[in-house]
N, C-alpha and C positions, 0 to 999 in steps of 0.2 A: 742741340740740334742746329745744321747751317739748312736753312728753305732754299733751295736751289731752284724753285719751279714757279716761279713771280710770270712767264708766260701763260699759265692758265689762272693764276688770282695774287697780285702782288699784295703784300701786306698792306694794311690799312697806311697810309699817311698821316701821321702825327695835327696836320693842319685839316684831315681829312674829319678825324676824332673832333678835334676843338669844335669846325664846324657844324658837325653833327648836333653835339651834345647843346651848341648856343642857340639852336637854330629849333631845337626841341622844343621849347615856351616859346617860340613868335610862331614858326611856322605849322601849328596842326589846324589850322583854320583853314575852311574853303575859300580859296586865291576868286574863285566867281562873285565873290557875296559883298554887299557895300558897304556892312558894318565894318565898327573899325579892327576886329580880329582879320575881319575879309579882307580889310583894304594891307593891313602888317604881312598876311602871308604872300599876298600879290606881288608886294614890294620885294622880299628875299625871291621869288619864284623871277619875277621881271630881271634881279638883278643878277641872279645865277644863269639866266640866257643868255644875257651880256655878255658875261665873262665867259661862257663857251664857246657863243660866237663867235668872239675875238680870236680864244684860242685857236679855232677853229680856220676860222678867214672865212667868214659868213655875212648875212647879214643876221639881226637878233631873228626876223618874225621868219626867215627860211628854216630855222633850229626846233623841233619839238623835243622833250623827252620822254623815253620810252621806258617800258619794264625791265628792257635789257637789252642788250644788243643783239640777240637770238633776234628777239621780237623787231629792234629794227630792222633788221637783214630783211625779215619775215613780210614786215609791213612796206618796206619800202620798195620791195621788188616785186610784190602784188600789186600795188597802186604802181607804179612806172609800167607795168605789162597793160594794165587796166585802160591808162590813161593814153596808153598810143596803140590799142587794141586795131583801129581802124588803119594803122601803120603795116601791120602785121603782128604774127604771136612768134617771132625768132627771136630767143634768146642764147645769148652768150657769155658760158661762163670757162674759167681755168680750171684744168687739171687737178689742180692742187688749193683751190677756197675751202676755206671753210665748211665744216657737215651744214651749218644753217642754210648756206646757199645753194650747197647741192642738192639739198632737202625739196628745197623752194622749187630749183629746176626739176626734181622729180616731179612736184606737185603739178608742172606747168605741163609738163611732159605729160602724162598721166589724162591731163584734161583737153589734149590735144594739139599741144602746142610745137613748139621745135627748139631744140638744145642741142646745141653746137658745145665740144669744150674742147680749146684751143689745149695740147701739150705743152711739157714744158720741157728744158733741156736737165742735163744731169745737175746742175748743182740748183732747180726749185723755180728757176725763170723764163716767163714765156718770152717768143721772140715777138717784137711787136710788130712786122713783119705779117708773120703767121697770124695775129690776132685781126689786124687789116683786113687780110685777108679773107676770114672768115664774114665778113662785113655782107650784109645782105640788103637786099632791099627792100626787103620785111623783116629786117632786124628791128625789133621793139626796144630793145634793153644788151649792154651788155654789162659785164660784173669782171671788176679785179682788186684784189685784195691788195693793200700796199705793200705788206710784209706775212710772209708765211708764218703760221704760228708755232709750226712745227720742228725747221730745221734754219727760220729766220732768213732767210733769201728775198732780199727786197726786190719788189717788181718794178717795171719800167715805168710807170703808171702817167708819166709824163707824154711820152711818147702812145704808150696807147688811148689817151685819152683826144691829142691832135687830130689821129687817125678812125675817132671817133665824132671829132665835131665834123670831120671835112666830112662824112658820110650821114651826117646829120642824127645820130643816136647820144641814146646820153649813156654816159656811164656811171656805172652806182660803185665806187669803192668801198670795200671793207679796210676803216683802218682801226681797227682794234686792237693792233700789235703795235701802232707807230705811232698813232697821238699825243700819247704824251711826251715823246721824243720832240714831235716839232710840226707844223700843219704838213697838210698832204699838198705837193705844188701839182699844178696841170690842170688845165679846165674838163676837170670832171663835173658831172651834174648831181649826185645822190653821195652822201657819203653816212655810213654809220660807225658805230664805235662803243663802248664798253666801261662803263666805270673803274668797275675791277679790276681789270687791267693796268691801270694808271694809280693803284692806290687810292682808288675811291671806294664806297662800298659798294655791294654786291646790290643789284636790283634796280639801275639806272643804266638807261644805254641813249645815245643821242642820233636822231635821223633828219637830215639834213637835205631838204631840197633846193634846188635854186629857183630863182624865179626865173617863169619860162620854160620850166620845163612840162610838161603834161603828165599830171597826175591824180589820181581817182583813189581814194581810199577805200580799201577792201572793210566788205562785214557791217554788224548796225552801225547806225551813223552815232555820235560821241562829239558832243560838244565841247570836249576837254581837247588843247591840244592840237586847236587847226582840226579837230577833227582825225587827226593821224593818230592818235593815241588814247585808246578808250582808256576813263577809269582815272579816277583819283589820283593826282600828283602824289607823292611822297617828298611832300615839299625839304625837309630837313636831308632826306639822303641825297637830293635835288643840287642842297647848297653845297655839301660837303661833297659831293662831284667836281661840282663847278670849283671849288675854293681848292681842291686838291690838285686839279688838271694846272690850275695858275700857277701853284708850289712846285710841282715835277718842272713844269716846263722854265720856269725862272732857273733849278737847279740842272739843266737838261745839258747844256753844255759841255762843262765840266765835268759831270757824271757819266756824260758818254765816252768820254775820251778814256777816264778810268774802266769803265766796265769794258770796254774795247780794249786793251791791254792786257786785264786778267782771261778773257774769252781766246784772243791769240796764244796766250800761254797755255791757255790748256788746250786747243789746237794743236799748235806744234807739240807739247808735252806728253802728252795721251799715247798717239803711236809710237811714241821711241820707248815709252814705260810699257805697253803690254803690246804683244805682239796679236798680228790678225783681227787690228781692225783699220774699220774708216770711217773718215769723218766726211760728213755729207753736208751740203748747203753751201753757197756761194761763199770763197774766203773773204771778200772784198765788198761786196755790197749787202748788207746782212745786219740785223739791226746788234745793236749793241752789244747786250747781252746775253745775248743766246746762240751754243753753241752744240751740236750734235754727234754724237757718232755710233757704229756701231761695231759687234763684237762677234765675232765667228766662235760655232761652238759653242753658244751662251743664253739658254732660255732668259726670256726678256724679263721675267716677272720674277724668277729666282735673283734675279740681279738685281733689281727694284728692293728688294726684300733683303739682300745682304748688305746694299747702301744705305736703307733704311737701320740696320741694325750698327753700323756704323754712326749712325746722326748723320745721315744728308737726304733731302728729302728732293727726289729729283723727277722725273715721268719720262713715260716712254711713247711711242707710235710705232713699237714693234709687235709684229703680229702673235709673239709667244705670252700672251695677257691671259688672262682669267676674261675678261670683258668680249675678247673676241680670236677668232681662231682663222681669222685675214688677217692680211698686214696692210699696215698704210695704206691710206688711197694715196696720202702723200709720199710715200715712200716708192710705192708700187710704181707712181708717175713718175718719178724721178729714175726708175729705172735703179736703184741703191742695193745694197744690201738693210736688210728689217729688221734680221735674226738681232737681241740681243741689244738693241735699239737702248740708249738714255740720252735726253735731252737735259743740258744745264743749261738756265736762264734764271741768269744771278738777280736780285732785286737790288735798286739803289741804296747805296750803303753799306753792300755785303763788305765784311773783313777781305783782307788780302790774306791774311791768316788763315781763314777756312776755306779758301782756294787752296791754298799749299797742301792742307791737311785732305783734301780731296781728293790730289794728286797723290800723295801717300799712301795712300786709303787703297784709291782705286785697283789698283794691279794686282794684288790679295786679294781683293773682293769677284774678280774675273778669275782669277785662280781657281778661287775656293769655290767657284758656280762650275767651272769645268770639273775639278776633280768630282764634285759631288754625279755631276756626269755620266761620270766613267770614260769607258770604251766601247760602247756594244758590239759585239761579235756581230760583223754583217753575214747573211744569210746571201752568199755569194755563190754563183754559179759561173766554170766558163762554157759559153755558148761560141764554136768555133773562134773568133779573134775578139768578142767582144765580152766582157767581165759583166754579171749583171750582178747588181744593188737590190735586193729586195728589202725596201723602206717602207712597206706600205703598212698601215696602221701607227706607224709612226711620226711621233709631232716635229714640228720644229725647237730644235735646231738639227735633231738626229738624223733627217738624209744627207743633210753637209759632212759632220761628223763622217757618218760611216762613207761620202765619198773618199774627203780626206786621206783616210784609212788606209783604201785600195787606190790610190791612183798612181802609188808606185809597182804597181803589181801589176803593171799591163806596159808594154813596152812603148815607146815616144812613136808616136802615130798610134799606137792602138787608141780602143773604144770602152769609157763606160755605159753601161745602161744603168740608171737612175729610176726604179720603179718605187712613185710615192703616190697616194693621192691626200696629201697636203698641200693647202693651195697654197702656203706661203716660197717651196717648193721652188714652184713656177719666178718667183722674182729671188729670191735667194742662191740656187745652183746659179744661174747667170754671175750673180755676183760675185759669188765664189771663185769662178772662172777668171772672171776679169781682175780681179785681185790675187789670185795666184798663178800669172798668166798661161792656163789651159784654154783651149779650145771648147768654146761651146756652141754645140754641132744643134740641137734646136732640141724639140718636143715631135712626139709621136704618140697617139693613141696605143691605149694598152688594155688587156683584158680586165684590169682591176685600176685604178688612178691612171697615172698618165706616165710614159716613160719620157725620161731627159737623156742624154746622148751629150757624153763630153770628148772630147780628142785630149789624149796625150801630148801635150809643145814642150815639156822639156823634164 
């Protein structure tokens, strides 16, 4: 099997292991207590803050660690709302963060608060610009991710963070995607982040305040942690965070520059081997390893399932899942095509051999997910100049498909009508259009789902 999908849990860290398992006999003791078990765990817990820190570009006592980086997203953008309350309750987040932070913004929303979210352009990036922009005078908080987890499009974070001091807010980045690559630069105020991510274990996430900024810890009060983080350190998973973020980043270098070679490769490689798709997410600013595209014609999770039966174990954020029957928020924002969605994001050390073997792989595996397919007979009517689509009760990918079909059937300027009420629909016929370049004439209410209207161009 090649793990292709080190964006949602990179394999353990070999330095990650060692420290775990040494760290097992000194650190199960309570780090508060003054015997000497208490004082041995204190010491690996003091010393593993250190080394975050650093990695980080902190100071140690601004660093607490958390359950996980859900939880710091969670806690840290409660207590940053909490503690400039008297500022205002506007908060600001992107398009395209993470589900924990838009979670969070519901939650704020929900209790009265105000949520602004800045878009992003087609390839995952807000303009910072527009992010300014949004800039209130009861903006409490705003939030940007440094790198997308999804289709890896790194954000300006530099530039929105300037146009966050000069309006005097702080902002809280999510770098859970980019940490272990290398610190986040820009004077941002909040930052969290992921062990997992980096090759650490699962159950450690770090949240990081600056001094100076205003902040009130949400929920009972917890004398563990600055008080930011209730509940019992997990001192050993603690170290081997901290011991593993130092290993990435010492090998981060060099290992970027290779996983950024095989990610190009399969970029350019992909569309010339299967026909009718695209690849989405910034070509040039985008983290290493992660690379996206999607596939017309191609339920998402049937494709998941024939790459899995091959050996490669990769993820998707296309809306034809078992999980869910939307597509992407991130996809949707971008404005992309969904259908048929796989995300590779190779771990450090992947063979250059199982990249090639991927690439071989692949174009049989999109094949074999179409033919199984078919063709379906669309249930076509002409209505004077205009061809209608009767798609409705069916999922994605099969209003695309049955556009396809018919859109030689209507003469260069005529009209499809597109009747689905699948919402993925709504962001996929667009895409379809724009990649086959038709005309797409807009949406119109319909007695059953919604109808879409495409022009004939060539």
């Amino acid at each position: 099997m090649a793990y292709f999908d080190a964006a949602s849990a990179a394999p353990l860290h070999p330095v990650a292991r060692q420290a775990l398992l040494a760290s097992l006999d000194e650190g199960w003791a309570d780090p508060a207590r003054l015997y000497r078990e208490g004082r041995r765990a204190r010491v690996l817990l003091d010393a593993a803050r250190e080394a975050a820190a650093e990695a980080v570009g902190c100071r140690p006592d601004e660093l607490v660690f958390t359950a996980s980086g859900t939880r710091a997203v969670h806690a840290g953008i409660a207590g940053a709302l909490a503690g400039r309350r008297r500022v205002g309750r506007h908060l600001i987040v992107s398009a395209v963060e993470h589900s924990s932070v838009l979670h969070s913004a519901e939650v704020h929303e929900a209790a009265g608060g105000a949520v602004t979210q800045v878009p992003v352009d087609r390839a995952g990036a807000v303009d910072p610009a527009a992010f300014g922009a949004a800039l209130r005078a009861d903006t409490a908080l705003a939030c940007l991710q440094s790198a997308n987890h999804e289709v890896g499009t790194e954000q300006p974070v530099t530039e929105v963070a300037e146009a966050c001091r000069v309006a005097g807010v702080p902002l809280l980045v999510d770098a859970a995607q980019s940490l272990g690559w290398g610190p986040v630069d820009g004077g941002w105020s909040l930052l969290t982040a992921s062990a997992h991510k980096w090759g650490g274990p699962s159950g450690v996430g770090l949240l990081v305040v600056r001094k100076g900024v205003r902040f009130a810890p949400q929920g009972p009060v917890d004398e563990r942690e600055s008080g930011r983080a209730a509940g019992f350190e997990n001192i050993p998973a603690i170290v081997a965070a901290a011991a593993s973020l130092r290993a990435v980043r010492a090998e981060a270098a060099e290992e970027a520059l290779r996983l950024r070679e095989l990610t190009d490769r399969i970029r350019v490689r992909v569309p010339e081997l299967v026909p009718d798709i695209e690849v989405v997410g910034d070509p040039v600013r985008r983290l290493p390893g992660v690379v996206t595209f999607s596939c017309l014609y191609v339920d998402g999770e049937a494709l998941l399932h024939e790459l899995d039966r091959e050996g490669f174990s990769v993820s998707s954020g296309s809306s034809c899942t078992s999980s869910t029957l939307t597509p992407s928020h991130v996809l949707r924002a971008m404005g992309v095509l969904s259908e048929g969605n796989v995300r590779v994001s190779l771990p450090p050390g992947v063979a250059e051999e199982d990249v090639e073997r991927f690439l071989a792989v692949l174009p049989g595996a999109v094949a074999a997910v179409r033919e199984k397919l078919g063709a379906p007979v669309s249930e076509t009517v002409v209505r004077e100049d205009v061809l209608v689509v009767d798609s409705l009760g069916k999922r994605c990918p099969i209003p695309v498909i049955e556009l396809a079909k018919v859109i030689g059937d209507v003469p260069v300027g005529g009209l499809v009508r597109v009747l689905s009420d699948d919402e993925a629909a709504r962001l996929d016929i667009p895409a379809w259009c724009e990649m086959r370049n038709q005309e797409y004439v807009g949406e119109e209410p319909a007695d059953q789902g919604t109808a879409y209207l495409i022009r004939r161009a060539s």
